[in-house]
N, C-alpha and C positions, 0 to 999 in steps of 0.2 A: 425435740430438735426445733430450734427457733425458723420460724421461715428464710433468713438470710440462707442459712446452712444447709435448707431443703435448695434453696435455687442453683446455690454453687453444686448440693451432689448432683443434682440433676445434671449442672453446666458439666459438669466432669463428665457425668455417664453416656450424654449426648455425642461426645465432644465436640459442641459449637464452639467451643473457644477455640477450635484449632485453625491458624488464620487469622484471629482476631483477638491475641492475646492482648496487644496493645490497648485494644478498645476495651476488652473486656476489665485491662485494670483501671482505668479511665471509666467507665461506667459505675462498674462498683465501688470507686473511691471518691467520685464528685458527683454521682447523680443519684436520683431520688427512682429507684423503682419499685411498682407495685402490679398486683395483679388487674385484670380487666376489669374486675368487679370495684377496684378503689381500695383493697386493701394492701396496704402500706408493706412495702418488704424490707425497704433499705432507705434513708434517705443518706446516702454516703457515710464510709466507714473512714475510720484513721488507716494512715499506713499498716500500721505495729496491728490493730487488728486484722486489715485481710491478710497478713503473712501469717498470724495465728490459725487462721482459716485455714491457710492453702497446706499448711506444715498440719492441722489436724487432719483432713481429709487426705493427706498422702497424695496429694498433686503430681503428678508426673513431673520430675526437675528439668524436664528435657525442653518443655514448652518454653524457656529464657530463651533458645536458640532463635527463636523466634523476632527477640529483642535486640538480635543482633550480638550476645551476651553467651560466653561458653560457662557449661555450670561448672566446671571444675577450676573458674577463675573465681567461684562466690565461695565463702566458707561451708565446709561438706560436714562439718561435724553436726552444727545446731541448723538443721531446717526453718525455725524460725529466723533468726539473722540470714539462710542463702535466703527466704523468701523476701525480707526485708529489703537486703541490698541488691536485689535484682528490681524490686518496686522502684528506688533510689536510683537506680543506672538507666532505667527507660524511660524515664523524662516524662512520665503522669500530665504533667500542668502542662506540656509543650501542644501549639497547635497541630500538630502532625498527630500526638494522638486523641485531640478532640474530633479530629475527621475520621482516624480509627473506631470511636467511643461512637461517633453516630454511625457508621454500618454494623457497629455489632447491637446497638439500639436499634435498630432495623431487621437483623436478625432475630432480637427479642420480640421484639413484637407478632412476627411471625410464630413464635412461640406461645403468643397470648399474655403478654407482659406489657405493661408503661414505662417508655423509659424517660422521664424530663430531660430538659435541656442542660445543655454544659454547661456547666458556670462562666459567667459572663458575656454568656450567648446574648443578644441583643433582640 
């Protein structure tokens, strides 16, 4: 198992993402995280990959509610496209969830994780 996929089961098993799904998709899709020590986990994924993610580890569907998104409005059949078009529906690139992405970068850290800065953070 690649480390991206150790940090997401962890992020599942823990559930820190609960609360901070926004950030948490925001994190993993624009920023660059690694462990303490300097080694490299993620420097941001494509969409289409973290839904492959969330659809292999069997993600709770219920966390979109979170998004402000009912999961029986996303397509129920292919898990990869609900995870997709729920990435698509919560607005990733929007400043509301770069200020999401740095308290659950805040929470990582607590964790023992690096989380870089948003893009185009100044």
């Amino acid at each position: 198992m690649d480390a991206l996929a150790e940090l997401l089961q962890e992020l599942k098993q823990s559930g820190l993402t609960k609360g901070h799904f926004l950030g948490f998709l925001h994190v993993v899709i624009g920023r660059r995280i690694a462990k303490k020590d300097g080694t490299q986990i993620c420097a941001g994924i494509t969409w289409r990959e973290l839904a492959a993610q969330l659809k292999k580890l069997r993600w709770n569907t219920d966390a979109v509610e979170e998004l402000n998104l009912n999961p029986d409005d996303l397509p129920p059949r292919d898990r990869e496209r609900f995870w997709y078009s729920a990435i698509v529906r919560a607005r990733v690139d929007s400043a509301e969830a770069a200020t999401a992405g740095d308290k659950f970068a805040a929470a990582l850290k607590k964790k023992g994780y690096d989380v870089g800065r948003a893009p185009g953070a100044g």
